[in-house]
N, C-alpha and C positions, 0 to 999 in steps of 0.2 A: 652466546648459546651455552658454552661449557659452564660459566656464570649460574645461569638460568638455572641448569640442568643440576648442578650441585648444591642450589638453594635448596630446589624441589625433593630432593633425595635428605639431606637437613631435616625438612620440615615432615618427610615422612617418618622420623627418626625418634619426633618428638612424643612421649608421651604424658598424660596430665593425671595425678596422682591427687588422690582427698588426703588434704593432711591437717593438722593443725582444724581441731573442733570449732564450733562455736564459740563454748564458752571460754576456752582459750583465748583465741582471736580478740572475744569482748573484753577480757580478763587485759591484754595488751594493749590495750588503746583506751582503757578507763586511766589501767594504770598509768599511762603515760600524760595523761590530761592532769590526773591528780597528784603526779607529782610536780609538773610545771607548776600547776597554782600553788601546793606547799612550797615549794621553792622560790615561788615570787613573794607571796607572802611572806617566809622566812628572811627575805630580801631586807623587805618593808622594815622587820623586826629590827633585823640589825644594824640598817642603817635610818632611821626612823628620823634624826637627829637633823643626821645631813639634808632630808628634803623637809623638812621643817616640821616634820610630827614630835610634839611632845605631851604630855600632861599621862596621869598615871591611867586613869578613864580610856586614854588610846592605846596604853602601853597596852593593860589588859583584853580590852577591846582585840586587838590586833591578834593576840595568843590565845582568847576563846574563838577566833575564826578559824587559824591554823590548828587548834585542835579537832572543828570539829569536820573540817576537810580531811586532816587526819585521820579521825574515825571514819569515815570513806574507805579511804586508801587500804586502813587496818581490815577492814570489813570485808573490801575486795581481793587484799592479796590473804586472806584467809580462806575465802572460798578457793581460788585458785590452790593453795596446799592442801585441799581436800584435796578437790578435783586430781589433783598429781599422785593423789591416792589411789584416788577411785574412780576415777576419769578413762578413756578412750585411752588405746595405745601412745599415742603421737602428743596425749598430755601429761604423760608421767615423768617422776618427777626423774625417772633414772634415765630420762632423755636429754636430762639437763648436764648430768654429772660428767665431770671430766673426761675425755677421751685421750691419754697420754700417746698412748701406742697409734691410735688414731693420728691425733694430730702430726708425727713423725712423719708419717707416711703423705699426710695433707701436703705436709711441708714439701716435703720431696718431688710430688707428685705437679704440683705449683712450680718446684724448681727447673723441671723439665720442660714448661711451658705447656701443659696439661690442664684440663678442666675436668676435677672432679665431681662427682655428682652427688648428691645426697637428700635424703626423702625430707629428712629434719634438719638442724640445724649441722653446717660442719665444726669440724674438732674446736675449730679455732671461734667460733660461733658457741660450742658449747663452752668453751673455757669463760667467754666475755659471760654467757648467760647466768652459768656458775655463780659468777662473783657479782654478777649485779643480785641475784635473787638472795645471796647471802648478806648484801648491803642493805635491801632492803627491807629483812628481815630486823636487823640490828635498828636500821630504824625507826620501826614500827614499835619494837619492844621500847626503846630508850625514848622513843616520844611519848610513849603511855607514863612511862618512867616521868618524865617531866608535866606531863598534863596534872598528876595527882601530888607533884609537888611544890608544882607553882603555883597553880589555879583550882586543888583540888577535885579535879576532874576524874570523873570512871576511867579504869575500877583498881586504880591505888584510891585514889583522892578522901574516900571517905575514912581510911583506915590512918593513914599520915595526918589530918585535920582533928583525929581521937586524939593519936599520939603525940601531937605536939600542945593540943589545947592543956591548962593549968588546971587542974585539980578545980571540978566543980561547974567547968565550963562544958557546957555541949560544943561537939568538934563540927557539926555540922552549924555553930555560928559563925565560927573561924572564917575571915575574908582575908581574902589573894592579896599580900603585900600591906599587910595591916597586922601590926603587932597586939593588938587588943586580943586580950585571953591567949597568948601566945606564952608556952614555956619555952623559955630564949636557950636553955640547957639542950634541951630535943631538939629545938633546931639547929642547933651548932652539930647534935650527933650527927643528923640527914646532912647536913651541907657538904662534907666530901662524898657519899655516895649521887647525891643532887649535882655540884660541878663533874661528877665523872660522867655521868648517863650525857649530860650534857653536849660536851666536850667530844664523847663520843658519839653521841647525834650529829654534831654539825660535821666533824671530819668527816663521818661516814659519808652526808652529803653531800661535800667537796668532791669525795673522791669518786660516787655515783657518777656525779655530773661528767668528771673525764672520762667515766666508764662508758655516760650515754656516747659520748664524743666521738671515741675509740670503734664502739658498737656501728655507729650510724657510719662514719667514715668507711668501717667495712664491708658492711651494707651494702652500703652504693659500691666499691670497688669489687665486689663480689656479684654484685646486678650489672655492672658492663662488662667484664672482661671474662667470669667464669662460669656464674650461672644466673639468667635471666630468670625473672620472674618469683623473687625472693618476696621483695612488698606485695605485691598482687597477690603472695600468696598465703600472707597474713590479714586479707580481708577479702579475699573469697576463698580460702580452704581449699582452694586448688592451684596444682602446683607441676608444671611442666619440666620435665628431664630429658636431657639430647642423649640419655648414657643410661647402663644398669646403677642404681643407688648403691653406693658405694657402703652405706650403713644398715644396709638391707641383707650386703654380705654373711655379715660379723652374725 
C-alpha cells in the first residue's frame, strides 16, 4: 500500500514541458542519418581495396556520392545555425554553450545521489553538444575544402580547376585525377593546404564518432537512473520533470 501510495504521489509530481521545436528535433535525426551514411561511405573510401573496389571510375564514383550526401548534411546543419539564431528559445544556440559553473554543481548534485532536473539539455549534455556541433562544423567546411579539390565540386571547385589549369586551358575542362591541362607548379602550391583540410576532416570524424559514443552512452544512463524521458523527448517535443528545471533557475 505505502508502495502504491508513493508511486501515486511521484506521478502527481510529474510535469510535461514543450521543449525542443520542430525543426530542431528534425534538424537531429536527419542529422544523424546523414552522418551514419557519410561515414559508411567514408568507410567504403578508405578501405575500398580491402573489400575488393578498385579502378579510378569507382574511386571517383565513391567521392561524388559522399559529396553529394554531403551537401545534405552541409545544407541541413546550415539551417540549423540559422535557426540557433533565430529560432524558438530551446533552439538557440547559447543553449548549447558550455555551462562550467553548471556542470560543477551537476557533478556534485549526482555525487550525492540526487537527480537533477533540466528543461534542456544538462551541463554535461551541453558540454558533449558543444563539441560535437563544433566537429561538425570543421567538417562540413574541410569537406567543401576537399570536394573542390579533388573532384572539383561547389563552391571551391570552379575557382581551384581556373587556378590550376595551364595557360590557355579552360578550368572547367580539368578532370578529377587527370593531369591533362594540369599546371603541376599550382598543384604542388594546393597540396599541403589539400593534405591538411584533409587530415583534418578525417580526425575530426574519428573523434565525432567517440563523441556519438560518449553522447549516446549518457543518454541512456541519464534515461534510467536520473531523468526519464530524454529520447521521447527529442521526437515529440515533450518532456516530463519529477523536480523544478534546474536551468530555469539561472
Amino acid at each position: 500500500m505505502g508502495e502504491t501510495m508513493s508511486h501515486e504521489a511521484f506521478n502527481q509530481e510529474v510535469k510535461v514541458y514543450k521543449v525542443w521545436d520542430k525543426p530542431t528535433r528534425l534538424f537531429h535525426w536527419i542529422n544523424l542519418g546523414l552522418v551514419m551514411v557519410l561515414i559508411f561511405i567514408g568507410m567504403l573510401m578508405l578501405f575500398k581495396g580491402d573489400i575488393g573496389i578498385s579502378g579510378l571510375e569507382a574511386k571517383i564514383g565513391l567521392k561524388k556520392l559522399h559529396v553529394w550526401v554531403g551537401y545534405l548534411f552541409a545544407i541541413n546543419l546550415t539551417i540549423r545555425l540559422i535557426w540557433g539564431v533565430i529560432g524558438s528559445h530551446s533552439a538557440r544556440l547559447s543553449q548549447l554553450l558550455p555551462d562550467l559553473k553548471g556542470f560543477s554543481g551537476y557533478k556534485a548534485k549526482l555525487a550525492k545521489g540526487e537527480s537533477p532536473q533540466y528543461l534542456h539539455h544538462n551541463p554535461m549534455g551541453r558540454l558533449a553538444i558543444f563539441a560535437m556541433m563544433l566537429l561538425l562544423v570543421t567538417i562540413m567546411l574541410t569537406g567543401l575544402v576537399r570536394a573542390g579539390t579533388d573532384i572539383y565540386y561547389p563552391p571551391f571547385g570552379g575557382a581551384v580547376s581556373e587556378y590550376i589549369a595551364q595557360p590557355g586551358v579552360e578550368g572547367a575542362s580539368i578532370k578529377p585525377y587527370d593531369d591533362t591541362g594540369v599546371d603541376a607548379q599550382k598543384v604542388a602550391v594546393l597540396k599541403p593546404y589539400k593534405s591538411l583540410a584533409g587530415e583534418v576532416h578525417v580526425y575530426s570524424v574519428y573523434l565525432l564518432i567517440l563523441m556519438i559514443v560518449l553522447h549516446v552512452a549518457g543518454v541512456i544512463v541519464a534515461e534510467i537512473k536520473h531523468q526519464p524521458g530524454l529520447v521521447s523527448a527529442m521526437i515529440s517535443g515533450n518532456k516530463p520533470l519529477t523536480g523544478p528545471a534546474e536551468d530555469e533557475k539561472q
